[in-house]
C-alpha positions as CSV (number, residue, x, y, z in Angstrom):
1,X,3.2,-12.3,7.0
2,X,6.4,-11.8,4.7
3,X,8.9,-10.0,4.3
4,X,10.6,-8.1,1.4
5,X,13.7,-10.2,-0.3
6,X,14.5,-7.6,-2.2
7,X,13.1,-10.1,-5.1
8,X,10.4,-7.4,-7.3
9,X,7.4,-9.3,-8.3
10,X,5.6,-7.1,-10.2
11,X,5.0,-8.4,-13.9
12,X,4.8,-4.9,-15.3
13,X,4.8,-5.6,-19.1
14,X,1.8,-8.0,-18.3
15,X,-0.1,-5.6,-16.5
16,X,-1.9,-2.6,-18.6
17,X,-1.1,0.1,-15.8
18,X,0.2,0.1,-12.3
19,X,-0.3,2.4,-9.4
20,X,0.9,3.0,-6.1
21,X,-0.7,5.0,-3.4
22,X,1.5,5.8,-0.2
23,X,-1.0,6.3,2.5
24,X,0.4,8.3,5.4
25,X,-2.8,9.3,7.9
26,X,-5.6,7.9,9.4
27,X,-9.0,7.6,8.8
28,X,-9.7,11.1,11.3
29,X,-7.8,13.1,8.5
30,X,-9.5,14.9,5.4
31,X,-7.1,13.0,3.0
32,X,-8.3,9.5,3.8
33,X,-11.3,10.4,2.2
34,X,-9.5,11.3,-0.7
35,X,-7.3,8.1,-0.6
36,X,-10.5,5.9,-0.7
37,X,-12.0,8.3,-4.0
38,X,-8.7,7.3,-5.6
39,X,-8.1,4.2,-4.3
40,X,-11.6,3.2,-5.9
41,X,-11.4,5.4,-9.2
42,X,-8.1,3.8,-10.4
43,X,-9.5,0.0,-8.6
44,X,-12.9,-0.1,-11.0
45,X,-10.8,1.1,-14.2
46,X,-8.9,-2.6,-13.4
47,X,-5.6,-0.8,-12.4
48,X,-3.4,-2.8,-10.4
49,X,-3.0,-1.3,-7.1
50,X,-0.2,-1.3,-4.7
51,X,-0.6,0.5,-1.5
52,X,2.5,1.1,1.3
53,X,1.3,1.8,4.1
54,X,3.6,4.0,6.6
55,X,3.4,6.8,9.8
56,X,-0.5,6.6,10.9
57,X,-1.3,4.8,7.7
58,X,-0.5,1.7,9.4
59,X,-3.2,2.2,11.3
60,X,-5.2,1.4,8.6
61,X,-4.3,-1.5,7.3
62,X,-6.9,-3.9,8.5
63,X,-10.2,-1.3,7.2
64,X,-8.0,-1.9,3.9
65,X,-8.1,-5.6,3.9
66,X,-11.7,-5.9,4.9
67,X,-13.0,-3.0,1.7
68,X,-11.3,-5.8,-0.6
69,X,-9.7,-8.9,-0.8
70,X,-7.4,-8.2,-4.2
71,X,-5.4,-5.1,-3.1
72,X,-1.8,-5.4,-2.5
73,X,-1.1,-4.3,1.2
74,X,2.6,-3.1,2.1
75,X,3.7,-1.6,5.8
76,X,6.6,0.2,6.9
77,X,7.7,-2.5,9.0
78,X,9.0,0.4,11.6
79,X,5.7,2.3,11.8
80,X,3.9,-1.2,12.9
81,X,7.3,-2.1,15.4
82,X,6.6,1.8,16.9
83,X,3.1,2.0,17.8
84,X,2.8,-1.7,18.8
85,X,0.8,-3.0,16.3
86,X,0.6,-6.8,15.3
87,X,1.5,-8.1,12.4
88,X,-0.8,-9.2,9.5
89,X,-0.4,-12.1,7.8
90,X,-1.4,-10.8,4.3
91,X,0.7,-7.7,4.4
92,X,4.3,-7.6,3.6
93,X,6.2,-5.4,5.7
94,X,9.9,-3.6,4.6
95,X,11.3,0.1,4.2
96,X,12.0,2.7,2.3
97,X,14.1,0.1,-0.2
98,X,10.7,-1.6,-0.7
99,X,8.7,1.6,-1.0
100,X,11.4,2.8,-3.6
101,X,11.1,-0.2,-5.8
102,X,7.3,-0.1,-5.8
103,X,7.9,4.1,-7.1
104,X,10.3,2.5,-9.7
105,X,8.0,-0.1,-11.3
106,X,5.0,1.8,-10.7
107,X,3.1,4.0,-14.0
108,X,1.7,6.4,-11.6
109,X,2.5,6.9,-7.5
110,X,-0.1,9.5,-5.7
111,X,0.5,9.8,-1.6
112,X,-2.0,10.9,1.1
C-alpha cells in the first residue's frame, strides 16, 4: 500500500498518450459496462492507463486488479476509510490533490 507524496511519477514525454478514467459506480450500474469497453479500447491501443477510483468505485478495485496486472490503480483514500474497506497493497490511496494531478498530466480523462 502507498500513499501519495505529492511526488508525480508519470514520465509523460516518454509515454505516447496518457489516460485517466475516474470510475465512480459499481459493477450493478449501466456505466461500468461502459468503463470496461473504454477501459479495454484505450488498454489494447498500448495507452497508458491510470484509473482513480472513488464513491462506489472503490468497490471495485479488486475485479480491476484481477482483469490485469499492468493498470495503475488509485483510491480515494476516504471512500475506502467510509465503507470499511481494507486496504490493498498495489493501490495507492490519496484525494482530490492526487486525482487533480493525474487530470493535469493526463492527454485525455473520461469518468463513469
Amino acid at each position: 500500500m502507498s500513499y501519495w507524496n505529492g511526488t508525480f511519477f508519470i514520465l509523460h514525454s516518454l509515454m505516447a498518450s496518457t489516460l485517466t478514467l475516474i470510475l465512480t459506480v459499481s459493477r450493478q450500474s449501466q456505466k461500468y459496462e461502459e468503463f470496461l469497453q473504454k477501459l479495454f479500447f484505450y488498454k489494447d491501443k498500448g495507452h497508458q492507463i491510470y484509473i482513480f477510483c472513488l464513491d462506489e468505485g472503490v468497490r471495485e478495485i479488486k475485479s480491476l486488479l484481477a482483469t490485469s496486472k499492468d493498470l495503475h490503480i488509485f483510491a480515494c483514500a476516504y471512500a475506502i476509510q467510509s465503507r470499511n474497506l481494507s486496504p490493498i497493497e498495489s493501490v495507492c490511496y490519496g484525494g482530490l490533490g492526487l486525482l487533480a494531478d493525474l487530470i493535469v498530466h493526463s492527454d485525455k480523462t473520461e469518468s463513469f
